[in-house]
Legacy VTK file of the C-alpha trace (Angstrom):
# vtk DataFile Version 3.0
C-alpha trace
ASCII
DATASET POLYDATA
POINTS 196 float
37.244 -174.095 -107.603
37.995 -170.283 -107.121
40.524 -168.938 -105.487
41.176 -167.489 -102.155
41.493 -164.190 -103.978
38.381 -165.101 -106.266
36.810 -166.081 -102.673
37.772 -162.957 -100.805
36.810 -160.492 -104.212
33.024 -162.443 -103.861
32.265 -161.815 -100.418
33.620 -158.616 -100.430
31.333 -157.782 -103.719
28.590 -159.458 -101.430
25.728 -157.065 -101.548
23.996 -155.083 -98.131
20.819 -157.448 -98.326
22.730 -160.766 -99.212
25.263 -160.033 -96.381
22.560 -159.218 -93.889
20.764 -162.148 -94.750
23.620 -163.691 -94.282
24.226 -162.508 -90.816
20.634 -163.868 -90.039
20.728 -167.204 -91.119
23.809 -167.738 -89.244
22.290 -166.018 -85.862
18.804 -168.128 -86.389
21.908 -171.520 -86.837
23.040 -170.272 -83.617
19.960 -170.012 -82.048
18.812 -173.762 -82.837
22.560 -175.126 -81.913
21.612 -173.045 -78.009
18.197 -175.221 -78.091
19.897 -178.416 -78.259
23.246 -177.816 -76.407
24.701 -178.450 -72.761
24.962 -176.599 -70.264
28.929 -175.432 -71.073
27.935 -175.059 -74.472
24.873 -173.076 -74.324
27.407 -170.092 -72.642
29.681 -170.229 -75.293
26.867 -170.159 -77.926
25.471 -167.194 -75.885
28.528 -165.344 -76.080
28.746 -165.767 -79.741
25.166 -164.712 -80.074
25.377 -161.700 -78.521
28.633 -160.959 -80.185
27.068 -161.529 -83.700
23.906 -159.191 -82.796
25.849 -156.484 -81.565
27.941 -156.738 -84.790
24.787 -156.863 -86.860
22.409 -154.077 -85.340
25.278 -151.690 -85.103
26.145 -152.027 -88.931
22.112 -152.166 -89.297
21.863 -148.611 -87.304
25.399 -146.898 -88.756
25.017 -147.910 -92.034
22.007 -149.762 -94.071
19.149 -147.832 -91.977
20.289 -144.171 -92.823
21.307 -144.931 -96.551
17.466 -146.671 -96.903
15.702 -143.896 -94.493
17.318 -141.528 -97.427
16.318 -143.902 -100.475
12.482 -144.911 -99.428
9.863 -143.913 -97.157
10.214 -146.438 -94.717
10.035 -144.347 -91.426
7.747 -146.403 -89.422
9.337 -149.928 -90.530
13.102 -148.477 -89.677
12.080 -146.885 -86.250
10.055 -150.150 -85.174
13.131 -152.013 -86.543
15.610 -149.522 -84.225
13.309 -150.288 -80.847
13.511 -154.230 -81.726
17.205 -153.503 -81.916
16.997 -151.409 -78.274
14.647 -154.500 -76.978
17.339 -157.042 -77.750
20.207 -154.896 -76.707
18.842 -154.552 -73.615
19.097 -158.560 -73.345
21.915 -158.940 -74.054
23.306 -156.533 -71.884
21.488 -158.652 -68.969
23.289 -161.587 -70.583
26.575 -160.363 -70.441
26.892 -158.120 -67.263
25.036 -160.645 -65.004
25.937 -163.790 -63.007
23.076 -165.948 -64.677
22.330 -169.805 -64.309
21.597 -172.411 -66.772
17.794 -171.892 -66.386
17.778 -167.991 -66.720
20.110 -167.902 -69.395
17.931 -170.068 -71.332
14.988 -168.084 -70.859
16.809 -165.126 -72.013
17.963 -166.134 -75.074
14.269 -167.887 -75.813
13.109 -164.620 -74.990
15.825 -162.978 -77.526
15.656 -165.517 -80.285
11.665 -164.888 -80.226
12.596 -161.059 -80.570
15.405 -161.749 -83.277
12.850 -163.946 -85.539
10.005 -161.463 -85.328
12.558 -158.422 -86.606
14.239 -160.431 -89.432
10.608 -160.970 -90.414
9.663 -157.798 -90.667
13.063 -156.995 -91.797
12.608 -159.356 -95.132
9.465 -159.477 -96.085
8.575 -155.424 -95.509
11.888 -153.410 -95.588
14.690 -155.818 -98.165
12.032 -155.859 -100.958
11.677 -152.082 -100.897
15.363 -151.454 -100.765
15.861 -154.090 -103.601
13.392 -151.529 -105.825
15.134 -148.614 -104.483
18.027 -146.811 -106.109
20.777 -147.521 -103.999
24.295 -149.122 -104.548
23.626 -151.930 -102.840
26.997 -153.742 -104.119
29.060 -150.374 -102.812
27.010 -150.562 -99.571
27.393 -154.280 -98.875
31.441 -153.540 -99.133
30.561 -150.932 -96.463
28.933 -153.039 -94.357
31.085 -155.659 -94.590
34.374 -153.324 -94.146
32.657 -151.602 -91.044
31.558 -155.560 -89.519
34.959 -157.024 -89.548
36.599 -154.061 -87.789
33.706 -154.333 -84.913
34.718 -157.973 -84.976
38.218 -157.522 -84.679
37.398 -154.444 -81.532
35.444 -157.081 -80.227
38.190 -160.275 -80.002
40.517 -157.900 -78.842
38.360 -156.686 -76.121
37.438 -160.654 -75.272
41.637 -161.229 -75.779
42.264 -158.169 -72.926
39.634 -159.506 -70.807
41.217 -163.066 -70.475
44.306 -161.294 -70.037
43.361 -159.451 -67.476
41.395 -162.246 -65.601
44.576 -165.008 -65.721
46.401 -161.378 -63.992
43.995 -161.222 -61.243
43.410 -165.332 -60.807
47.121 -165.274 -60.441
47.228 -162.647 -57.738
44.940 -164.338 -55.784
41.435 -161.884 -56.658
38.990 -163.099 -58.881
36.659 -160.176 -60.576
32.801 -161.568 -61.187
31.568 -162.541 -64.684
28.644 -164.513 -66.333
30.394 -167.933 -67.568
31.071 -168.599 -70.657
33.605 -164.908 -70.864
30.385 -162.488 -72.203
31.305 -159.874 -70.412
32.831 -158.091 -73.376
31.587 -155.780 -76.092
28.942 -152.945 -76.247
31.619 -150.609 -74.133
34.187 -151.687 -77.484
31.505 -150.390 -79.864
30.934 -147.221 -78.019
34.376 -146.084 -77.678
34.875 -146.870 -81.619
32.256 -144.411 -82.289
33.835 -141.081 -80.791
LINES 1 197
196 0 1 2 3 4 5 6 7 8 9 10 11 12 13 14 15 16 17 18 19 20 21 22 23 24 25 26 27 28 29 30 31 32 33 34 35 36 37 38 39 40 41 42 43 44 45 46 47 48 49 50 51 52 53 54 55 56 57 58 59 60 61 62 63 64 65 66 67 68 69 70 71 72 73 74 75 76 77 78 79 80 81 82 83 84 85 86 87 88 89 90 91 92 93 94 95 96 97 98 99 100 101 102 103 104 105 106 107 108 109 110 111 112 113 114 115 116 117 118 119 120 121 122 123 124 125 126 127 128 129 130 131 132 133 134 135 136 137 138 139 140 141 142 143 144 145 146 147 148 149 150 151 152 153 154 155 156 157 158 159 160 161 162 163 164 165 166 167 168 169 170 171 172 173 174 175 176 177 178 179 180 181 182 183 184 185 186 187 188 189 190 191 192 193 194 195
């Protein structure tokens, strides 16, 4: 059995297509756990879905797409992959800013899961082979990625941790601020602010 060192050394020598498969299998996990779930549950799962796509296309768009737009001549697959990206950012941002029932959330997120499938897709079968024949480092970019996805992560708990905070401040002073259940208000603003 290795280590937690061994363990931590692995996934950090993870490379940029294995981790980004990664990423999608446990999105598309998420996605069939929402199918099945109730109500209470299907926000939470929401929440984490968006969280993870954020997470995802912004390491996609900062990191993998201009290293491979340099490597291969891929211009049409990486801009149609960047508008699927804008598509299901939009979503989410519907998601998270409105109040939304049970019945248009799960629309939504049909909607988005439909959008998600059809870019990892494209993403495997047409862009990760290429990149795979391509001279890149993919070992020093998957440390990259990974690196630049666990500080988003972290930006985004804290922004979810000040958000609660800030909500138990105003339930206890008698106001209550609007959100969509299930606490996804948080995260593109987080992202944004990281980048000046």
């Amino acid at each position: 059995m290795p280590s937690k060192k061994q363990s931590e050394k692995q996934e950090k020598s993870q490379d940029a297509i294995q981790l980004l498969r990664q990423d999608h299998d446990e999105v598309r996990k998420l996605f069939e756990e929402f199918e099945s779930a109730d109500e209470d549950r299907k926000f939470e799962l929401a929440a984490e879905i968006c969280q993870a796509l954020t997470v995802h296309s912004t390491i996609e768009e900062e990191i993998f797409y201009p290293q491979v737009r340099a490597a291969i001549d891929a211009e049409d697959l990486l801009t149609e992959a960047e508008i699927e990206h804008d598509s299901v950012k939009q979503l989410i941002e519907r998601v998270q800013d409105g109040e939304v029932d049970e019945i248009q959330l799960t629309a939504m997120m049909k909607v988005m899961s439909e959008y998600v499938n059809h870019h990892v897709n494209e993403e495997q079968r047409k862009i990760f082979p290429r990149v795979r024949r391509a001279e890149l480092d993919l070992e020093a970019m998957g440390t990259e990625l990974l690196e630049r996805k666990t500080e988003l992560e972290s930006e985004l708990q804290d922004a979810i941790t000040d958000q609660a905070d800030e909500l138990d401040e105003s339930a206890g002073s008698g106001g209550q601020k609007g959100r969509s259940r299930g606490g996804m208000a948080a995260s593109e603003d987080v992202i944004d602010d990281s980048e000046e």
